[in-house]
PyMOL CGO cylinders between C-alpha atoms (Angstrom):
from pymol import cmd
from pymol.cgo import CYLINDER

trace = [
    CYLINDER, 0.00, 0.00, 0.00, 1.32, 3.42, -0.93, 0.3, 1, 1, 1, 1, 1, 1,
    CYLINDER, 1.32, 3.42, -0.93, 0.30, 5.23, 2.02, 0.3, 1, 1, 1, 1, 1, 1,
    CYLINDER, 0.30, 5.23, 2.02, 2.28, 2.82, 4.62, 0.3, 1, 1, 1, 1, 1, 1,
    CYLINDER, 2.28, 2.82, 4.62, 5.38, 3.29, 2.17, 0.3, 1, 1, 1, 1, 1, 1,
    CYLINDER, 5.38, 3.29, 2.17, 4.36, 6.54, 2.30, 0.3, 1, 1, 1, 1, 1, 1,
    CYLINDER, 4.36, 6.54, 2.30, 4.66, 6.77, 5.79, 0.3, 1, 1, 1, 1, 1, 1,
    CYLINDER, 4.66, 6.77, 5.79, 7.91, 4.56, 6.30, 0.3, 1, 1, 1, 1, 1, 1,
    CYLINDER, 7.91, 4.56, 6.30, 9.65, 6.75, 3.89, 0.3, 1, 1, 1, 1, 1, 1,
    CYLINDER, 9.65, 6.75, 3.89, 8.58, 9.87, 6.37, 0.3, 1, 1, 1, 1, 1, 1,
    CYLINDER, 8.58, 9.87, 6.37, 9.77, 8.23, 9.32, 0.3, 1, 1, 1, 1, 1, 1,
    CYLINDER, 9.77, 8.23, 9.32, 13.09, 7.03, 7.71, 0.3, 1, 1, 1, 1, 1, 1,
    CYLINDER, 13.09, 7.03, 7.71, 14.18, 10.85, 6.64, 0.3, 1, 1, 1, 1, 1, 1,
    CYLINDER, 14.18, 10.85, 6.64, 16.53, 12.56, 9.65, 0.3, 1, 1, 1, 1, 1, 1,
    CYLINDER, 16.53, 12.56, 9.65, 14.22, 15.35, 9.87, 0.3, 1, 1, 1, 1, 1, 1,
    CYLINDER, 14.22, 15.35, 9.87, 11.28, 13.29, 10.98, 0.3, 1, 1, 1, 1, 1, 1,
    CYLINDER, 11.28, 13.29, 10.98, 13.43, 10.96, 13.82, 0.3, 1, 1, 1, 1, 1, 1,
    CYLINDER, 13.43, 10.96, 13.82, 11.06, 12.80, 16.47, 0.3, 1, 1, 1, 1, 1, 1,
    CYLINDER, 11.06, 12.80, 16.47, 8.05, 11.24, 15.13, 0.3, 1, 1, 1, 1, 1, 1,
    CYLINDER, 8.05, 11.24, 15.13, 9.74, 7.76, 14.83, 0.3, 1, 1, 1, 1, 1, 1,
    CYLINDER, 9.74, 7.76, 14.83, 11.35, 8.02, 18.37, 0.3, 1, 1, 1, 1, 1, 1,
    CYLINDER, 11.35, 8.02, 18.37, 7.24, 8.68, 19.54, 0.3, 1, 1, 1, 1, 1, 1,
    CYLINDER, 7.24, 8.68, 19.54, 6.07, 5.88, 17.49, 0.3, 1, 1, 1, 1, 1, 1,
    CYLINDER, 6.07, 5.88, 17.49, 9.21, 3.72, 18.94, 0.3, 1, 1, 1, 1, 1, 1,
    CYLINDER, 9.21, 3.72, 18.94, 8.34, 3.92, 22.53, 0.3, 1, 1, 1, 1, 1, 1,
    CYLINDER, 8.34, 3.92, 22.53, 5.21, 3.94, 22.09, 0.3, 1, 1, 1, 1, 1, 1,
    CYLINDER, 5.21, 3.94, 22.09, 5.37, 0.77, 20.86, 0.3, 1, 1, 1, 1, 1, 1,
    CYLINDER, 5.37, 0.77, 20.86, 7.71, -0.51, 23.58, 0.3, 1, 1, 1, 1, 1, 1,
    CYLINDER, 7.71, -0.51, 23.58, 4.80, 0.83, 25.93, 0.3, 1, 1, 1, 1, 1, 1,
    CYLINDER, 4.80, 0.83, 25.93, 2.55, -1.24, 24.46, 0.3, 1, 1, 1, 1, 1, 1,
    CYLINDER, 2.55, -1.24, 24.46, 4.70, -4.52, 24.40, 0.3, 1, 1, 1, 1, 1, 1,
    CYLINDER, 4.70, -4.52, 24.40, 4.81, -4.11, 28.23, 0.3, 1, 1, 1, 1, 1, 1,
    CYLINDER, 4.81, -4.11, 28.23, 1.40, -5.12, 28.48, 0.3, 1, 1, 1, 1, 1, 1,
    CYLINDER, 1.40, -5.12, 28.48, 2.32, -8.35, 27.70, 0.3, 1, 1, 1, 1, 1, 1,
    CYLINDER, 2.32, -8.35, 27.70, -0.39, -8.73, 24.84, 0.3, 1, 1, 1, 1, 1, 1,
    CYLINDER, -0.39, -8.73, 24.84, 0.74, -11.55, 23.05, 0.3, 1, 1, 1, 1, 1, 1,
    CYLINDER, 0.74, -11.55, 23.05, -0.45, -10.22, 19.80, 0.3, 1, 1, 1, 1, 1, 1,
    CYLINDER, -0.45, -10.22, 19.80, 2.35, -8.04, 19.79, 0.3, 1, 1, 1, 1, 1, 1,
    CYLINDER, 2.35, -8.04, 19.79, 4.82, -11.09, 19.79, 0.3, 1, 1, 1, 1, 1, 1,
    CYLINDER, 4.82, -11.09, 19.79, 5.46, -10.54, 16.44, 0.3, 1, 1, 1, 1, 1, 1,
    CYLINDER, 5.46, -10.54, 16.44, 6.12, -7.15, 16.12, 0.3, 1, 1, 1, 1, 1, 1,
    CYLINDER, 6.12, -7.15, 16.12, 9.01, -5.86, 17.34, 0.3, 1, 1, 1, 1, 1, 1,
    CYLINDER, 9.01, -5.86, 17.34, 10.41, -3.11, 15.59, 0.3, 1, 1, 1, 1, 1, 1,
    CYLINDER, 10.41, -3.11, 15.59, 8.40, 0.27, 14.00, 0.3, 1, 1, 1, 1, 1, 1,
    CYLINDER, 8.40, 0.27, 14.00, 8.67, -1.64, 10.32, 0.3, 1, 1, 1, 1, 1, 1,
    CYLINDER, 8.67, -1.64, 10.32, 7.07, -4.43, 12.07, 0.3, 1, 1, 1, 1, 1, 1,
    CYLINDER, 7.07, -4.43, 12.07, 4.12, -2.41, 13.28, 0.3, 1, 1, 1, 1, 1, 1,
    CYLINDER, 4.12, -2.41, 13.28, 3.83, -0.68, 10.09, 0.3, 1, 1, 1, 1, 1, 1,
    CYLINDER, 3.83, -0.68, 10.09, 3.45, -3.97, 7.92, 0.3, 1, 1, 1, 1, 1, 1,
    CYLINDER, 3.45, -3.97, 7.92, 0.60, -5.05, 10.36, 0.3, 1, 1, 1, 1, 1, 1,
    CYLINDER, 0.60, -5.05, 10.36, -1.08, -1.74, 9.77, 0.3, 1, 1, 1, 1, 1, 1,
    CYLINDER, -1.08, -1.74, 9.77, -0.62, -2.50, 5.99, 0.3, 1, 1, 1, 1, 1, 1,
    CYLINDER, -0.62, -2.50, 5.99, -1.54, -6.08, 6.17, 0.3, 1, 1, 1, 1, 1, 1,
    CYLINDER, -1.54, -6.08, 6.17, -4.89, -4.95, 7.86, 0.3, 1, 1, 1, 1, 1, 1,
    CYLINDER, -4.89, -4.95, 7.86, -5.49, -2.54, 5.11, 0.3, 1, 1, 1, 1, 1, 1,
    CYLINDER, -5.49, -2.54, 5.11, -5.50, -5.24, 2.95, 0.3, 1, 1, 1, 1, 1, 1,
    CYLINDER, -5.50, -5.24, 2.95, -7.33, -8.03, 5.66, 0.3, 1, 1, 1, 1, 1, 1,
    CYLINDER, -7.33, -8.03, 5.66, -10.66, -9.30, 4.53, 0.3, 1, 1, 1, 1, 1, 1,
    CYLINDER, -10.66, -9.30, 4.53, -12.87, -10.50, 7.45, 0.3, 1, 1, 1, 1, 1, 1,
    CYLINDER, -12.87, -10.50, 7.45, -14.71, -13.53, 6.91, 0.3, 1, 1, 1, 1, 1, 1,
    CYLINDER, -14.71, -13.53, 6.91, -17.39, -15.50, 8.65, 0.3, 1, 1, 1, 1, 1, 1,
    CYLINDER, -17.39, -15.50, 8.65, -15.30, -18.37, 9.53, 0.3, 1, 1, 1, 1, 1, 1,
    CYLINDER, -15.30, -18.37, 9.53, -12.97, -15.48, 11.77, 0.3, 1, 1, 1, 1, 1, 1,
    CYLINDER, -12.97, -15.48, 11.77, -16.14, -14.12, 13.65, 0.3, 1, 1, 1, 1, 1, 1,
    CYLINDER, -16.14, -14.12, 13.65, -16.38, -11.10, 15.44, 0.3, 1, 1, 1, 1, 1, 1,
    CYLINDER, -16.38, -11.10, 15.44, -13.69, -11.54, 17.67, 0.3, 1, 1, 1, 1, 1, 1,
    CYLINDER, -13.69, -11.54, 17.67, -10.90, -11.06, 14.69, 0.3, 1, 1, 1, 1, 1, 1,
    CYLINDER, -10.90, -11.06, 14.69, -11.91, -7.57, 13.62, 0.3, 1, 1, 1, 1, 1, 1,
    CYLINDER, -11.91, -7.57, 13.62, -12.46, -6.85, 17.40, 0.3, 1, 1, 1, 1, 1, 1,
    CYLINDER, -12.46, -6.85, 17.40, -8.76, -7.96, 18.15, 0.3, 1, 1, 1, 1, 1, 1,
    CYLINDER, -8.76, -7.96, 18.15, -7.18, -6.07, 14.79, 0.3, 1, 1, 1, 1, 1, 1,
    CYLINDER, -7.18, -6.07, 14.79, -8.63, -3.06, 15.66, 0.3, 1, 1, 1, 1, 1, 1,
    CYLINDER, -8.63, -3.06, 15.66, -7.31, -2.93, 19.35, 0.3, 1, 1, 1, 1, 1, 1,
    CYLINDER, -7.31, -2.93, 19.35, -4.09, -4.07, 18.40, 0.3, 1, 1, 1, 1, 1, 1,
    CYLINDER, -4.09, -4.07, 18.40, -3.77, -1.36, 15.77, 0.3, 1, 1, 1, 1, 1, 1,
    CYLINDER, -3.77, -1.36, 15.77, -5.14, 1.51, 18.39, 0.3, 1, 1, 1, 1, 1, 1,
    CYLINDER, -5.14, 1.51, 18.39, -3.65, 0.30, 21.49, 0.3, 1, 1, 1, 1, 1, 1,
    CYLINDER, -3.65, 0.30, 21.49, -0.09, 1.76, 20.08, 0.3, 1, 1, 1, 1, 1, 1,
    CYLINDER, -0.09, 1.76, 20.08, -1.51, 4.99, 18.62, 0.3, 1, 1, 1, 1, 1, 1,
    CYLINDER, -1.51, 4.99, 18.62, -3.23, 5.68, 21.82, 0.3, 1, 1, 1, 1, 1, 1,
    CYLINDER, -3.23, 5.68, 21.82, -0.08, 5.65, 24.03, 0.3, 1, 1, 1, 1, 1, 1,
    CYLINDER, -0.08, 5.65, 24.03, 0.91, 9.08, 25.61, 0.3, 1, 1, 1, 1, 1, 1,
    CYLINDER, 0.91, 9.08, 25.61, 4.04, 9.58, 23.01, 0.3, 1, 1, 1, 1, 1, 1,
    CYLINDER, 4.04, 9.58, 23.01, 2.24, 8.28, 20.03, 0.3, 1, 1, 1, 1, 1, 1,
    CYLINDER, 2.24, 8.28, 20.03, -0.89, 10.49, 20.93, 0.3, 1, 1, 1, 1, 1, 1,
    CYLINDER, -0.89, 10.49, 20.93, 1.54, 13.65, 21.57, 0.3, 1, 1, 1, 1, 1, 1,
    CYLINDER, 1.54, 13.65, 21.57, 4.63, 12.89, 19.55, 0.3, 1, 1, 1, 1, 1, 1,
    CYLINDER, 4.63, 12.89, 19.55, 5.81, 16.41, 21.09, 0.3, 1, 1, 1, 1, 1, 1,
    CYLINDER, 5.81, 16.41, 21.09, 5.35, 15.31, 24.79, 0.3, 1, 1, 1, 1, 1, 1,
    CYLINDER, 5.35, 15.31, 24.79, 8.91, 14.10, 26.32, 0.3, 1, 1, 1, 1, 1, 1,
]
cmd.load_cgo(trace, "trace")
């Protein structure tokens, strides 16, 4: 997806390292939690290619409600921590 490409590109230019510092502790913030859904994703690439694979995630039937449920937490419980939220706020 162009916009996640889009988005690593921004965070990979110098001039931007204050945004990816937020977005870096915010996700180690959220791995403290323990959530195991956040096993695999380590690193700020690693959260960005799970916000691009659930761009592109179908839900299905056979997944039930639970699935979307469970995408959409994972993919807000990082945004909503204190740095991400205020990537301006030390």
């Amino acid at each position: 997806m162009a916009t996640i490409q889009q988005l690593k590109d921004y965070l990979a230019d110098e001039e931007h390292r204050d945004l990816k510092e937020a977005f870096e502790e915010a996700l180690a913030d959220a791995r403290t939690y323990n959530v195991p859904e956040f096993d695999p994703i380590e690193t700020v690439d690693d959260l960005l290619d799970f916000f691009k694979m659930y761009l592109k995630w179908v839900p299905s039937e056979e997944a039930g409600g639970g699935a979307v449920y469970l995408r959409i937490c994972v993919f807000y419980f990082v945004l909503d921590r204190p740095r991400a939220a205020d990537p301006n706020r030390s």
